[in-house]
TORMAR-898801 format. One record per residue (C-alpha): residue number from 1; y, z, x. Coordinates in pm, whole numbers, plus 32768, in hexadecimal, padded with zeros to 4 digits. Layout:
NUM, Y, Z, X
...
This chain:
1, F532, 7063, 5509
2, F595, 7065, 568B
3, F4A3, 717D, 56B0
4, F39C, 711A, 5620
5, F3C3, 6FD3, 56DC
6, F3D9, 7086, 5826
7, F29A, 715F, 57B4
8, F1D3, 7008, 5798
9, F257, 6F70, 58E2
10, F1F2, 70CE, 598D
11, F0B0, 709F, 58D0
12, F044, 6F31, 593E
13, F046, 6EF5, 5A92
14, F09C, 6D8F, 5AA4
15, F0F7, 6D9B, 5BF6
16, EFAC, 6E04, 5C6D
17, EEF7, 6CDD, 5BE0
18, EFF4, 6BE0, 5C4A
19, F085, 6C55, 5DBB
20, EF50, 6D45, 5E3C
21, EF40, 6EAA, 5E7C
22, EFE8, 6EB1, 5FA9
23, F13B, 6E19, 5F24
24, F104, 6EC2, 5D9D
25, F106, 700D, 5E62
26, F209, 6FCE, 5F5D
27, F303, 6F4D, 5E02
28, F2BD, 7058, 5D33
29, F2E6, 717C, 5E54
30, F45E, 70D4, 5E9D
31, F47C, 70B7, 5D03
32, F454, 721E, 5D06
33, F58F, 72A0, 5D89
34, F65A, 7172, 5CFF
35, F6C5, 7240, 5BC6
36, F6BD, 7392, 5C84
37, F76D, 7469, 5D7D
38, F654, 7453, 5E67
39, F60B, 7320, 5F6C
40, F4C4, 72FB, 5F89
41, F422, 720E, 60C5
42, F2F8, 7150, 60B4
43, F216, 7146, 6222
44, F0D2, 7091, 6164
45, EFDA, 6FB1, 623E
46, EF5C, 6EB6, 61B7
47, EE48, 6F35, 60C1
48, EE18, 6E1A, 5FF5
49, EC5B, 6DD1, 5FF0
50, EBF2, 6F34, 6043
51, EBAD, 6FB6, 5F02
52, EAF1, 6F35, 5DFC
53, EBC6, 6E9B, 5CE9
54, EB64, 6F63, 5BF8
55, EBEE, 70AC, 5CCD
56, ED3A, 6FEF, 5D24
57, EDE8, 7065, 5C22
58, ED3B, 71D9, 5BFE
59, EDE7, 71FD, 5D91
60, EF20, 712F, 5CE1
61, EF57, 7253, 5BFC
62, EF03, 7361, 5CDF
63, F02A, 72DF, 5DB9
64, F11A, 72AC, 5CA9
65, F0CF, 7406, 5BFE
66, F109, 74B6, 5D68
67, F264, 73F1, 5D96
68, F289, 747F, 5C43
69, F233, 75D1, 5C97
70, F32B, 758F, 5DB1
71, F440, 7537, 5CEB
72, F402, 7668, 5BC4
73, F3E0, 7795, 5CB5
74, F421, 7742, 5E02
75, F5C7, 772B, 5E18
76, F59F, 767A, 5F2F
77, F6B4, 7581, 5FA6
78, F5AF, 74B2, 606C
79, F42E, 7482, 604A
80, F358, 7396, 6130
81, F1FC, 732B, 6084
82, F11D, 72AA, 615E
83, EFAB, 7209, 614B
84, EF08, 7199, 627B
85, EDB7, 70C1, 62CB
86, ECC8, 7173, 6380
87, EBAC, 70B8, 63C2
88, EB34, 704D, 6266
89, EBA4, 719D, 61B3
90, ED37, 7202, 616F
């Protein structure tokens, strides 16, 4: 039962609707290494309003399945993920 409930709160990004994609990003990159032997660091701008909403959480999943990616093949102790503004592109 605790998986499956973790599978749904993976699945539903509540924190994107309510806080933005700026801090939804910035929670679940620190999230990441909570449960694991590597730290990861979040350097995000602040992103929230550059993409449409209906890509916010297409780039939401892109960053959580590369801190996955990270985390699966990496063995890294540390890992920095960073997103900068650049104008009006990332």
């Amino acid at each position: 039962m605790r998986e499956v409930k973790e599978i749904c709160y993976g699945l539903r990004a509540y924190r994107l609707d309510r806080l933005g994609l700026t801090i939804a990003l910035r929670a679940m990159v620190e999230s990441s290494g909570s449960s694991a032997s590597t730290t990861f660091y979040a350097d995000i701008d602040d992103i929230d309003g550059i993409l449409p909403k209906s890509a916010e959480i297409n780039f939401y999943r892109i960053v959580q399945e590369c801190a996955n990616n990270i985390l699966k093949h990496s063995q890294a102790d540390e890992a920095r993920i960073s997103i900068h503004r650049n104008g009006r592109g990332l």
